[in-house]
N, C-alpha and C positions, 0 to 999 in steps of 0.2 A: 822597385821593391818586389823582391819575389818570396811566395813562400815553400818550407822546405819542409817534408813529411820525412820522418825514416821510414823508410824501405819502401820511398815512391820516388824520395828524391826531391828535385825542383818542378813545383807546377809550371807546365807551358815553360820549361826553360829556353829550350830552342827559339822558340818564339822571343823571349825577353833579349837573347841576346841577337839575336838576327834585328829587333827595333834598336839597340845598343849600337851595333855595326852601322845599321842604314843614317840613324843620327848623328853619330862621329862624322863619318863621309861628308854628309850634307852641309855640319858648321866646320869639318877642313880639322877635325882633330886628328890626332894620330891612332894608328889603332894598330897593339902588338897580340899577332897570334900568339894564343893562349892566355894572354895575358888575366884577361876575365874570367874564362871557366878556372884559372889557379886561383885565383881572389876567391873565385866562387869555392873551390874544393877546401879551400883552407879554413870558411869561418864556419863549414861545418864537420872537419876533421876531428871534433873533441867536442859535439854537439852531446847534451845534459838531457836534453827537452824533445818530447815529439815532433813538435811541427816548431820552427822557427821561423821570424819577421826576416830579411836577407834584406840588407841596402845595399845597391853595387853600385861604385862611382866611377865614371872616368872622366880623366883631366883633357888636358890640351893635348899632353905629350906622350899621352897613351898609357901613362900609370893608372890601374884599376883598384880598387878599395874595397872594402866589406867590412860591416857592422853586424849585427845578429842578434836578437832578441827573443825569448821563448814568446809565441803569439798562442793567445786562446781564442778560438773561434767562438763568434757569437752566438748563443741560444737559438733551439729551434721556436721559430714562431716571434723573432723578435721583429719591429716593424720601427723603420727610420721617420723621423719628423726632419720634411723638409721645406725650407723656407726661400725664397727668389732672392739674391741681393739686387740691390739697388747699383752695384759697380758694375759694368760695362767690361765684354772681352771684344779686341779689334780683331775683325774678320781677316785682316788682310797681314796678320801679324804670321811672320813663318814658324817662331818658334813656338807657338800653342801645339804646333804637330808633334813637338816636342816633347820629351820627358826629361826637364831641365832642371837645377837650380834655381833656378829663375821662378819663384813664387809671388813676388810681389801681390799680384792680381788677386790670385786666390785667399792669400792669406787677407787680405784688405777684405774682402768679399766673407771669411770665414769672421771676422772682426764686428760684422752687423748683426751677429745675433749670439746671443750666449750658450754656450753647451748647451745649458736645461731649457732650452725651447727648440733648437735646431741640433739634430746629428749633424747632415751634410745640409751644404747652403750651394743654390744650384744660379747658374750664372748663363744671361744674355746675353748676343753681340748688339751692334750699332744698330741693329736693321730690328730687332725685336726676336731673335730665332734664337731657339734652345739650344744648350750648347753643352756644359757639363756640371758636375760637382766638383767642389776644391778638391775629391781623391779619387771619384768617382766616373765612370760614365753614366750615362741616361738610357734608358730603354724604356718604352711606353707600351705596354699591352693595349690594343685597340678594342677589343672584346671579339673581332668577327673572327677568329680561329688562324689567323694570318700568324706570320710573323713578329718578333718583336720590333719595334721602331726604334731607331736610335740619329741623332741628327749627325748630317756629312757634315765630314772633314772641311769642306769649304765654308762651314760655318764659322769657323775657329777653335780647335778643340785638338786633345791629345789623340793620338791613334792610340787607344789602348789595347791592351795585350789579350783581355778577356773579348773588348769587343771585336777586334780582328777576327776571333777565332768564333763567338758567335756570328760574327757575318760569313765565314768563311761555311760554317756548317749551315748553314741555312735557320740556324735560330732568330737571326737578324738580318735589317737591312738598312739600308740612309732613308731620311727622309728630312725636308726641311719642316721643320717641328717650332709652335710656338705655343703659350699661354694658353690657347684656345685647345689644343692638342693634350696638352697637359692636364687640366682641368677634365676632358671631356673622357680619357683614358679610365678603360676598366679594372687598369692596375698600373701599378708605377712602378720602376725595381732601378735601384743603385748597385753599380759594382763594379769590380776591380779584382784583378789576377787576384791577389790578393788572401782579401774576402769571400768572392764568389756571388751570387747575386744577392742583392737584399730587397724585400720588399717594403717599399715607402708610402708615406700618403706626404698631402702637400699638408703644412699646418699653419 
């Protein structure tokens, strides 16, 4: 899901489609130069709206897709209510690195609490270690002027697009994160290419 500004373009586009490329590869799909950045040119050739929602698919055979939706960015100062589900992510599952169809998990996980108590519902693996939100990743302000935290990949969790590139610039880095971590954080922030960061308390 990427989003799409006039006259900026796609945020971190490079980026979404180079995770697109690396995941193809990895489950053995096909993958047709150009194919994606035309999917991508097309659903916003006759774009109405400033910024657009962008969904990009690709199949087995390397056919690529696009949906498009006008997206409004959330209010300044708005703050997420988030709640732990009770469902379980397996650490040792490959396609969590994934940004798959494959929702089962999350949506069962998004399914324990109602809109009007939870925005995002944030989820464990086996071992007890923080992991992600059904749309989101995790990042933990520590308070002591460091880094933001966010839990590794070996935890079970999606490489996201936003947090690649906060690890990459130094806004962030892995750490193995639990309950204790969470609770004890000076600030909690959800986000996603997307969105961008939000700030969360636990509720």
């Amino acid at each position: 899901t990427l989003r799409w500004e006039r006259g900026a373009g796609f945020l971190r586009g490079e980026r979404h489609l180079a995770r697109l490329r690396n995941s193809a590869d990895a489950m053995g799909f096909a993958w047709i130069d150009g194919a994606a950045e035309a999917a991508l040119a097309n659903a916003v050739a006759n774009a109405d709206s400033e910024i657009l929602r962008i969904r990009l698919t690709l199949d087995g055979n390397g056919a690529a897709q696009c949906t498009s939706a006008p997206f409004q960015p959330m209010p300044a100062g708005k703050v997420w209510n988030a709640k732990i589900a009770e469902a379980r992510l397996a650490s040792s599952d490959p396609i969590l690195r994934h940004k798959t169809s494959r929702r089962a998990a999350y949506d069962a996980a998004r399914a324990e609490y109602p809109s009007s108590e939870a925005d995002e519902v944030l989820l464990l693996n086996e071992r007890g270690e923080m992991c992600e939100g059904t749309i989101t990743s995790l990042f933990l302000d520590m308070g002591d002027g460091g880094a933001l935290l966010t839990p590794a990949l070996d935890c079970g969790l999606l490489a996201g697009v936003l947090r690649g590139w906060l690890i990459e610039t130094g806004k962030a880095h892995e750490a193995i994160l639990t309950t204790a971590e969470l609770t004890r954080a000076k600030g909690i922030f959800l986000g996603n290419s997307l969105r961008g960061l939000i700030p969360a308390r636990l509720a």
